[in-house]
TORBA-87130 format. One line per field, with one value per residue (C-alpha): residue number from 1; x, y, z. Coordinates in Angstrom, 2 decimals, m for minus. Example, Ala and Ser with C-alpha at 12.3 -4.5 7.8 and 13.67 -1.06 7.14 Angstrom:
seq	c(1, 2)
X	c(12.30, 13.67)
Y	c(m4.50, m1.06)
Z	c(7.80, 7.14)
This chain:
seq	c(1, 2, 3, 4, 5, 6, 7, 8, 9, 10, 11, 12, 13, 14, 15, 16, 17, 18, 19, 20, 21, 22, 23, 24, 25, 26, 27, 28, 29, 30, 31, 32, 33, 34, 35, 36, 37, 38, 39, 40, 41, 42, 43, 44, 45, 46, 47, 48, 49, 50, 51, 52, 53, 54, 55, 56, 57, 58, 59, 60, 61, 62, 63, 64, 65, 66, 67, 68, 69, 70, 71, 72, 73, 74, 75, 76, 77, 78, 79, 80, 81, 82, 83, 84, 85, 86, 87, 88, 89, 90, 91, 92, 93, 94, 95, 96, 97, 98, 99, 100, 101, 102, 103, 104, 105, 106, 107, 108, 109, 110, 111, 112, 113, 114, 115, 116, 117, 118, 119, 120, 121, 122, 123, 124, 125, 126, 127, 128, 129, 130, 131, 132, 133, 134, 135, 136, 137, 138, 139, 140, 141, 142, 143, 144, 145, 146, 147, 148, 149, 150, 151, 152, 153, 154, 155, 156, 157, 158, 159, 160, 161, 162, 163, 164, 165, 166, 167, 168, 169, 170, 171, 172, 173, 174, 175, 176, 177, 178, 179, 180, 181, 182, 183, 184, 185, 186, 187, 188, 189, 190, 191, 192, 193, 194, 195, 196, 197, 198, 199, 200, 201, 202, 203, 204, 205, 206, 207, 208, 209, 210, 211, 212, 213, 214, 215, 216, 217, 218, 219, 220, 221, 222, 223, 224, 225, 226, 227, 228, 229, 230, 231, 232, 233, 234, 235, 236, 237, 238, 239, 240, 241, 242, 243, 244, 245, 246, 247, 248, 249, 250, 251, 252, 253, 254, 255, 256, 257, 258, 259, 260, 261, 262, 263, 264, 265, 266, 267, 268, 269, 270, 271, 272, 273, 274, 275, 276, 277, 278, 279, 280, 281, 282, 283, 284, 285, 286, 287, 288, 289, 290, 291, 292, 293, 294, 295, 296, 297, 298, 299, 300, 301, 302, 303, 304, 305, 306, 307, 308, 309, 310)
X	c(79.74, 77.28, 78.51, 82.09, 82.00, 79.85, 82.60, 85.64, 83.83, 82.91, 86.56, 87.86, 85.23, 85.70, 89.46, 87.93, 84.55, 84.76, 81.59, 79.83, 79.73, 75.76, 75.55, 77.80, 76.25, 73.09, 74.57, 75.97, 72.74, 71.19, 73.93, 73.70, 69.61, 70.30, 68.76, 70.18, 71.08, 70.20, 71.97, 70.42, 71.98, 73.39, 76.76, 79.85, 78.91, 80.94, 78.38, 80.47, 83.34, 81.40, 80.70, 83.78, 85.51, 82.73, 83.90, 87.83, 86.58, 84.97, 87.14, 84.96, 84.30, 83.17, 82.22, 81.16, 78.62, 78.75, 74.68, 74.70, 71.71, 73.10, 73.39, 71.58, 70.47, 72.96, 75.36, 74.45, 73.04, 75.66, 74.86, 75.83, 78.02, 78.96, 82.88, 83.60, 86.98, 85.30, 81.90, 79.47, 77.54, 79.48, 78.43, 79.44, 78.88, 77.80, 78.78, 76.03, 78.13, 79.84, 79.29, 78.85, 77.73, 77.70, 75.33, 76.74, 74.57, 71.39, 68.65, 71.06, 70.01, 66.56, 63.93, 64.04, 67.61, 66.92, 64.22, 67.21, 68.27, 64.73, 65.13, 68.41, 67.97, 64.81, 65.63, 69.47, 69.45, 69.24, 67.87, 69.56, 68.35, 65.61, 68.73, 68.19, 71.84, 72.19, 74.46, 77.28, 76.40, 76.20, 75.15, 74.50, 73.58, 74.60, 72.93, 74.24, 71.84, 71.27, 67.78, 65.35, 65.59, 69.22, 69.13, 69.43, 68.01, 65.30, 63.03, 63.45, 60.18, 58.04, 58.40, 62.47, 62.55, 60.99, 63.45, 65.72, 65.63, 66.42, 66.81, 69.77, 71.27, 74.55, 74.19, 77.42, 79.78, 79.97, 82.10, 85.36, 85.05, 85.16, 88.07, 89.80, 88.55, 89.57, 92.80, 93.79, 93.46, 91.24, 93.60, 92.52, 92.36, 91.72, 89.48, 92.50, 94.69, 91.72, 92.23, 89.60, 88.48, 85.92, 85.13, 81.94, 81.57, 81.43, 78.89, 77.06, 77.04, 75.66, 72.77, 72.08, 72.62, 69.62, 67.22, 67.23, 67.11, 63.93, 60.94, 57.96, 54.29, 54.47, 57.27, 55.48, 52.24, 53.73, 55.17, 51.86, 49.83, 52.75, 51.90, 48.42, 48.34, 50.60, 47.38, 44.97, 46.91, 44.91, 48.60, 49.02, 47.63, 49.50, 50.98, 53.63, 53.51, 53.81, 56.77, 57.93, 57.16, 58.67, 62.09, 61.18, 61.24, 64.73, 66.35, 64.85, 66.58, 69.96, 70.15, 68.80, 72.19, 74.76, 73.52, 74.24, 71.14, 69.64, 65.67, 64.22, 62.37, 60.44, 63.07, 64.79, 61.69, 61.15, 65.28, 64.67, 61.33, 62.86, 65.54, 62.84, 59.80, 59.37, 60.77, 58.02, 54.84, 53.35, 52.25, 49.26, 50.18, 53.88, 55.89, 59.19, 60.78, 60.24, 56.62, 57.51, 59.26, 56.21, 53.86, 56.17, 56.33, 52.39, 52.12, 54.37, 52.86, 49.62, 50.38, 50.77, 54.71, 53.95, 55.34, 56.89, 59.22, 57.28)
Y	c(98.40, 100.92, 103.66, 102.96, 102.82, 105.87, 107.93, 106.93, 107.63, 110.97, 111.82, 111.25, 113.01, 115.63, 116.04, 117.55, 118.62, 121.18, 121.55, 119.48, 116.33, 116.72, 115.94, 113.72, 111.34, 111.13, 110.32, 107.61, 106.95, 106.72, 104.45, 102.09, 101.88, 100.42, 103.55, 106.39, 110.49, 112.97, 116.52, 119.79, 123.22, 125.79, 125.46, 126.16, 123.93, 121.22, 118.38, 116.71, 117.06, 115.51, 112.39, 112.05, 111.93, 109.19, 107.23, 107.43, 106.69, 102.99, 100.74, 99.03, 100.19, 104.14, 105.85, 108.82, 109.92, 113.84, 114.73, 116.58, 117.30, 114.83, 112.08, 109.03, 105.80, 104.31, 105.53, 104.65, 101.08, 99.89, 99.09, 95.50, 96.56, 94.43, 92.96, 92.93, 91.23, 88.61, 88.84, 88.36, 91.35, 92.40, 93.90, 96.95, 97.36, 101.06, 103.11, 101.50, 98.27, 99.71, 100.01, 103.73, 105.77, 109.34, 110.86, 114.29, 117.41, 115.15, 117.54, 118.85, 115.25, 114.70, 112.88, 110.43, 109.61, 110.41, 107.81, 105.19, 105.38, 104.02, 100.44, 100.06, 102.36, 100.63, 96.88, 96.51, 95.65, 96.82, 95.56, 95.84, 94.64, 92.54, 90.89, 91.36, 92.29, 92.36, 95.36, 95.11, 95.11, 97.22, 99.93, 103.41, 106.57, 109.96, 112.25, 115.84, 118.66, 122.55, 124.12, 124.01, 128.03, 127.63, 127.94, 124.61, 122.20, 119.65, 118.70, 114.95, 113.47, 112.52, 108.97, 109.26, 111.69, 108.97, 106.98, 108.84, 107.73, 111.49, 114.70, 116.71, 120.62, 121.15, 124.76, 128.22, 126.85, 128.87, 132.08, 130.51, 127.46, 129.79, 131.35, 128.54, 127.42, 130.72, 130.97, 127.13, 125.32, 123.10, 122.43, 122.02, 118.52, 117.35, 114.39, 112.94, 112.50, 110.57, 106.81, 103.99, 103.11, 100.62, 97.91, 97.08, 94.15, 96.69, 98.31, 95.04, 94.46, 97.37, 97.22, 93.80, 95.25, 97.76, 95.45, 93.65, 96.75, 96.76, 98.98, 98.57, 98.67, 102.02, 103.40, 101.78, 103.53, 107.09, 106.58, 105.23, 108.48, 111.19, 109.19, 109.92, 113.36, 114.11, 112.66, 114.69, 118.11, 120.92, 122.19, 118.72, 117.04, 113.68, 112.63, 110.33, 106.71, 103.22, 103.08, 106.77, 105.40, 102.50, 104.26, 106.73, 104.02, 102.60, 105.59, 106.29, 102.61, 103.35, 106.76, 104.53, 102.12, 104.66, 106.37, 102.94, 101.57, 98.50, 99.91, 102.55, 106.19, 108.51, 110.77, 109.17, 109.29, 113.59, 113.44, 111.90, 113.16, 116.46, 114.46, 111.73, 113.46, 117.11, 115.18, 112.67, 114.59, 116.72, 120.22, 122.65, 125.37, 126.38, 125.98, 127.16, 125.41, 127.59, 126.71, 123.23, 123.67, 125.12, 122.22, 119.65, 121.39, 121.57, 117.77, 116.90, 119.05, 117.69, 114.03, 112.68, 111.39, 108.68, 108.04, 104.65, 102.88, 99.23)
Z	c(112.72, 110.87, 113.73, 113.13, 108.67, 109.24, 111.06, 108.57, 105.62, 106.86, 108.48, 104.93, 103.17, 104.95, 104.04, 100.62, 101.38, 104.35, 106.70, 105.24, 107.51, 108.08, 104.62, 104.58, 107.09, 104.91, 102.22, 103.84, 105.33, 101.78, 100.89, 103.69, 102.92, 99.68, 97.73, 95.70, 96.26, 94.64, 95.01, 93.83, 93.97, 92.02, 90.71, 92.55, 96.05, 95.90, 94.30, 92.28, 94.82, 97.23, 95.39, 94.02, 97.45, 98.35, 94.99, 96.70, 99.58, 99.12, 97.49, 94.53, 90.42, 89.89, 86.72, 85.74, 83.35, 82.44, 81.21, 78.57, 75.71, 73.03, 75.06, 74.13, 76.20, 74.62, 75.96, 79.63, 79.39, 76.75, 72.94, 70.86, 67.61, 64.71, 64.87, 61.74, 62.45, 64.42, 62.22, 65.06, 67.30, 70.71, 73.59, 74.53, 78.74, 79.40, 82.45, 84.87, 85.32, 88.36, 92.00, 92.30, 89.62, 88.95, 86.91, 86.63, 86.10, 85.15, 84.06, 81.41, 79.57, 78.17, 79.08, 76.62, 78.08, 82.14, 81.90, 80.81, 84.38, 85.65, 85.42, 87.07, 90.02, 91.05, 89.79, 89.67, 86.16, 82.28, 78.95, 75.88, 72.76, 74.70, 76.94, 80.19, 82.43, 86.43, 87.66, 90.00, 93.64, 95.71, 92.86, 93.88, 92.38, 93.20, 90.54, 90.65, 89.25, 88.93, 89.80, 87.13, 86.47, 85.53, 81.66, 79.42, 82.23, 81.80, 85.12, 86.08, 85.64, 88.51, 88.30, 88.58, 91.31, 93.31, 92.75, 94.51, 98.44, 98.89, 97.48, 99.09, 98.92, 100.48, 100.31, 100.53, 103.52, 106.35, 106.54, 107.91, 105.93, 102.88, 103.75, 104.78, 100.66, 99.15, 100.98, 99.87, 102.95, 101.11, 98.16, 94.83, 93.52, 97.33, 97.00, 94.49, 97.87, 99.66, 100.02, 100.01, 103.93, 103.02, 100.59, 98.63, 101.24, 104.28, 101.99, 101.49, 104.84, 106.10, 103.46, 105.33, 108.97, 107.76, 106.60, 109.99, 111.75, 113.89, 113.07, 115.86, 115.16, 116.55, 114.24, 111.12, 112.36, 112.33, 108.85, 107.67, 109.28, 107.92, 104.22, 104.52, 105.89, 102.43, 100.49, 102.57, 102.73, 100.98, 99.16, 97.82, 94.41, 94.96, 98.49, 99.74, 97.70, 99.64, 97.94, 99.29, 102.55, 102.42, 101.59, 104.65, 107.28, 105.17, 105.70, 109.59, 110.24, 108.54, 111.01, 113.69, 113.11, 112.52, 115.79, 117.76, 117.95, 116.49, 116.54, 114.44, 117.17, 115.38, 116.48, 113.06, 110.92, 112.15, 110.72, 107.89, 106.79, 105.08, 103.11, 101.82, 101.70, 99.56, 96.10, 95.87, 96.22, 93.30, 94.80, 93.86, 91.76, 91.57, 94.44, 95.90, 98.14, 100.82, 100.51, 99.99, 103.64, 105.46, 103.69, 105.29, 108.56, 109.05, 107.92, 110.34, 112.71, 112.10, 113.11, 116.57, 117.60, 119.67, 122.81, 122.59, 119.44, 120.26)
């Protein structure tokens, strides 16, 4: 069922967002696992595009928050405000009571107001004025942001980049693609044409179809000796959490199911390990993501594949 959602959703994306389907697919894979996206790259890539064409795409509530330096918790969580017609307090919902949310050029916010996002990424709910509110379900995140070095950007702290199941470029499309963009062959205004091909039940049912997805001792191993070869590497100050690893063996299982099979290989954990990985661990000194790259490559390098999924 995973397999077949999988293939719509990108066949329809992909009527916007040309070349793109690799992408694509792990989005949906992040989807499917229950956590959230995060996309970072420099303006101009198609970002927003892309989630917007995922919001047509599923049938269920979107909104959209635009980031921007004034913007106060407030105004994401929701706020009670004095009727004074009705002369009692009302609450006002904020944009996170919806199935899929996006937060819209992120680091352009503070802190102060990033951090708002915390609790109901990671528990599917929000307080306001010491009331505690469940969110819709599903609820997912797809955060859009520039790189740090663009002017008038703010770094999302540690503790929220983790809770991002992964971290995402899509990167210039290919030569042709471009022209096909420049000449109009990708319209303008594409993803308003798209129609929804799922509901939030498929989504909800997927989610499910993940969590009995079957990791072996084996699998569970691997992931546990890539976590601690982060901890141990010399270019590293913190490694991989339990938590980080956790959402690595989520997101091996959801490729696992949208490539047929009902049983995590370390073949998906090797795919998924770039996606899940660099964002959660805190390197030495500054690093580019080219170093970032190499670090990954000689941790995973470093520990054993093994040989059988059991």
């Amino acid at each position: 069922m995973i397999k077949e959602l999988t293939e719509k959703l990108i066949n329809n994306i992909s009527r916007a967002v040309r070349g793109k389907n690799g992408q694509i697919k792990l989005v949906c894979a992040a989807m499917f696992a229950g956590g959230h996206v995060l996309l970072e790259d420099v303006p101009g890539t198609g970002k927003t595009l892309l989630a917007r064409s995922l919001a047509k795409s599923v049938d269920g509530d979107f909104r959209r928050i635009q980031f921007t330096p004034d913007l106060l918790p407030s105004d994401i969580t929701g706020i009670n405000f004095y009727n004074t017609k009705e002369q009692e307090f009302v609450l006002r919902r904020g944009p996170v009571f919806t199935n899929i949310l996006l937060a819209d050029e992120v680091n352009r916010a503070t802190p102060r107001t990033q951090s708002a996002l915390l609790e109901c990424m990671e528990e599917r709910q929000t307080t306001i004025d010491g009331e505690t509110l469940k969110l819709e379900t599903p609820f997912f995140v797809i955060a859009t942001q520039n790189p740090t070095e663009i002017q008038g950007t703010y770094p999302l702290p540690e503790a929220q980049l983790d809770r991002f199941m992964i971290r995402l470029a899509l990167g210039y499309p290919d030569r042709d693609e471009e022209i096909k963009v420049i000449g109009g062959a990708a319209s303008f205004g594409a993803e308003e044409k798209l129609t929804a091909v799922c509901t939030g039940a498929d989504i909800l049912t997927a989610q499910n179809d993940v969590n009995d997805c079957k990791a072996g001792e084996a699998v569970c191993g691997y992931i546990a000796d890539i976590a601690t070869a982060t901890r141990r590497h010399a270019g590293v100050r913190l490694g991989l959490s339990t938590r980080g690893a956790a959402a690595l063996k989520r997101m091996s299982c959801a490729l696992a199911m949208i490539d047929g099979r009902d049983y995590a290989m370390p073949q998906d954990v090797l795919e998924s390990a770039p996606y899940v990985i660099p964002h959660r661990l805190i390197y030495k000194g500054y690093s580019q993501d080219s170093v970032k790259t190499d670090v990954l490559k000689q941790i995973l390098e470093s520990v054993p594949v093994p040989t059988e999924n059991a």
